[in-house]
C-alpha positions as CSV (number, residue, x, y, z in Angstrom):
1,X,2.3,-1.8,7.5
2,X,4.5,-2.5,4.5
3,X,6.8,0.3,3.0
4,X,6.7,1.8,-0.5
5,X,7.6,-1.1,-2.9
6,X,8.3,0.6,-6.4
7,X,8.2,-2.1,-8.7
8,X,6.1,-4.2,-7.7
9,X,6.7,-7.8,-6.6
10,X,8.1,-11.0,-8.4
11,X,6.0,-13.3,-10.4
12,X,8.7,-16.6,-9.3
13,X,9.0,-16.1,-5.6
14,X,6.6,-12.7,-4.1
15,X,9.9,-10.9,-3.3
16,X,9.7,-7.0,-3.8
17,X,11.2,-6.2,-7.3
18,X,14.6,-3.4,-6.8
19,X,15.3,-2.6,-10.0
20,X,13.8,-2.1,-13.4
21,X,15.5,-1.5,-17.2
22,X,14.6,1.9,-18.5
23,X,13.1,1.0,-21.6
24,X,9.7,-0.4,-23.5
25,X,9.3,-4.1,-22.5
26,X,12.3,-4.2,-19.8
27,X,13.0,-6.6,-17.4
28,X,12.5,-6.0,-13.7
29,X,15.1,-7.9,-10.9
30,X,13.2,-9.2,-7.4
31,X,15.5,-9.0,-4.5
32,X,16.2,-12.7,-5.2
33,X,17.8,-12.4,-8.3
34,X,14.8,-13.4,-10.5
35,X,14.9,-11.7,-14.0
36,X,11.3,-11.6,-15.3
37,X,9.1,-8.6,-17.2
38,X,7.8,-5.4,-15.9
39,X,4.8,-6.2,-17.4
40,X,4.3,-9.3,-15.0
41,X,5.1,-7.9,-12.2
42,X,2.6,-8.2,-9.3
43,X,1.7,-4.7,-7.8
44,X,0.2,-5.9,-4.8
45,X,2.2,-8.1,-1.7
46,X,0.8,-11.6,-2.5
47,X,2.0,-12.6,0.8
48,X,-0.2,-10.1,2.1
49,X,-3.7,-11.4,3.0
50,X,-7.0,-9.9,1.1
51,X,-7.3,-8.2,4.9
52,X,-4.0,-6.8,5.2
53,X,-4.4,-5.2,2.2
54,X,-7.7,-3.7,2.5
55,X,-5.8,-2.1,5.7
56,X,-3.1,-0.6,4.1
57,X,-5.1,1.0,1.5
58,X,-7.2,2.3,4.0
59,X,-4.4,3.7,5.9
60,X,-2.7,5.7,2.3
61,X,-6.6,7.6,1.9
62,X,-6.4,7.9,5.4
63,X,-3.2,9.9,5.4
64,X,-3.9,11.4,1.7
65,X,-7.3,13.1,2.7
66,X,-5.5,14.4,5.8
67,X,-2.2,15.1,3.9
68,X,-3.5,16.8,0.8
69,X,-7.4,17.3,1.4
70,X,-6.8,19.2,4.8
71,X,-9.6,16.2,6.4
72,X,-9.2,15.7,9.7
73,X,-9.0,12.0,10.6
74,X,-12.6,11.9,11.7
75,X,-13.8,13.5,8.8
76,X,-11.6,11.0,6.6
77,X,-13.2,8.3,8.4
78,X,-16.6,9.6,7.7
79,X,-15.9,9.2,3.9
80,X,-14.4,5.9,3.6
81,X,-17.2,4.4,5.8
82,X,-18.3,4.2,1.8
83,X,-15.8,2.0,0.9
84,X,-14.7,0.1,3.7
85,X,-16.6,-1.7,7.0
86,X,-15.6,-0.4,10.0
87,X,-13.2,-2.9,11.6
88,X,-10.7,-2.6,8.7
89,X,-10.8,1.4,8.7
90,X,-10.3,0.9,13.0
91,X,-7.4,-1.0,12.5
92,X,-6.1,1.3,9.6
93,X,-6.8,4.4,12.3
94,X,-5.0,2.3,14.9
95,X,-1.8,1.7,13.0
96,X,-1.5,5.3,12.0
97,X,-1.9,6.4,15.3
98,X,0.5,3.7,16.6
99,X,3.1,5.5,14.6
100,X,1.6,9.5,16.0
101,X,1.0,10.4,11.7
102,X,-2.2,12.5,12.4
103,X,-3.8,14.0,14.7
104,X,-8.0,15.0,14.3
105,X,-6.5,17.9,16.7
């Protein structure tokens, strides 16, 4: 999945922003060089598809109910079976597992 992008992403071109002015109505600057508001910055990927997204949001509840909710992964699981269908939460589990964050041990 895609790091932590902190400001968002461009408006222009759907690069991740790097840096943003420190003051009401600044500016933010997209790895390409675009100047454009904070305010218009996109907080999602836009390259990312509806799916991929769904998936990575999956994956941060996954790893905040086990990080800060003391859940084990099946019990987190349980929960977003709420919110989610279950090939997207599967494929959330997978990646996480892929990388050895959690264990339901």
């Amino acid at each position: 999945m895609v790091g932590e992008v902190k400001y968002g992403y461009c408006p222009i071109c759907g690069a991740a922003g790097k840096s943003r002015e420190r003051r009401p109505d600044g500016n933010d600057v997209c790895a390409n060089g675009h100047t454009y508001s904070s305010r218009s910055s996109i907080p999602f990927n836009p390259k990312e598809t509806k799916e991929e997204r769904a998936i990575g949001l999956c994956r941060e509840l996954i790893l905040y109910c086990y990080t800060w909710h003391d859940l084990r992964p099946s019990e987190a699981r349980q929960k977003l079976l709420s919110i989610f269908d279950n090939e997207t939460i599967t494929k959330a589990f997978d990646d996480i597992s892929s990388k050895q964050e959690v264990s339901d041990g």
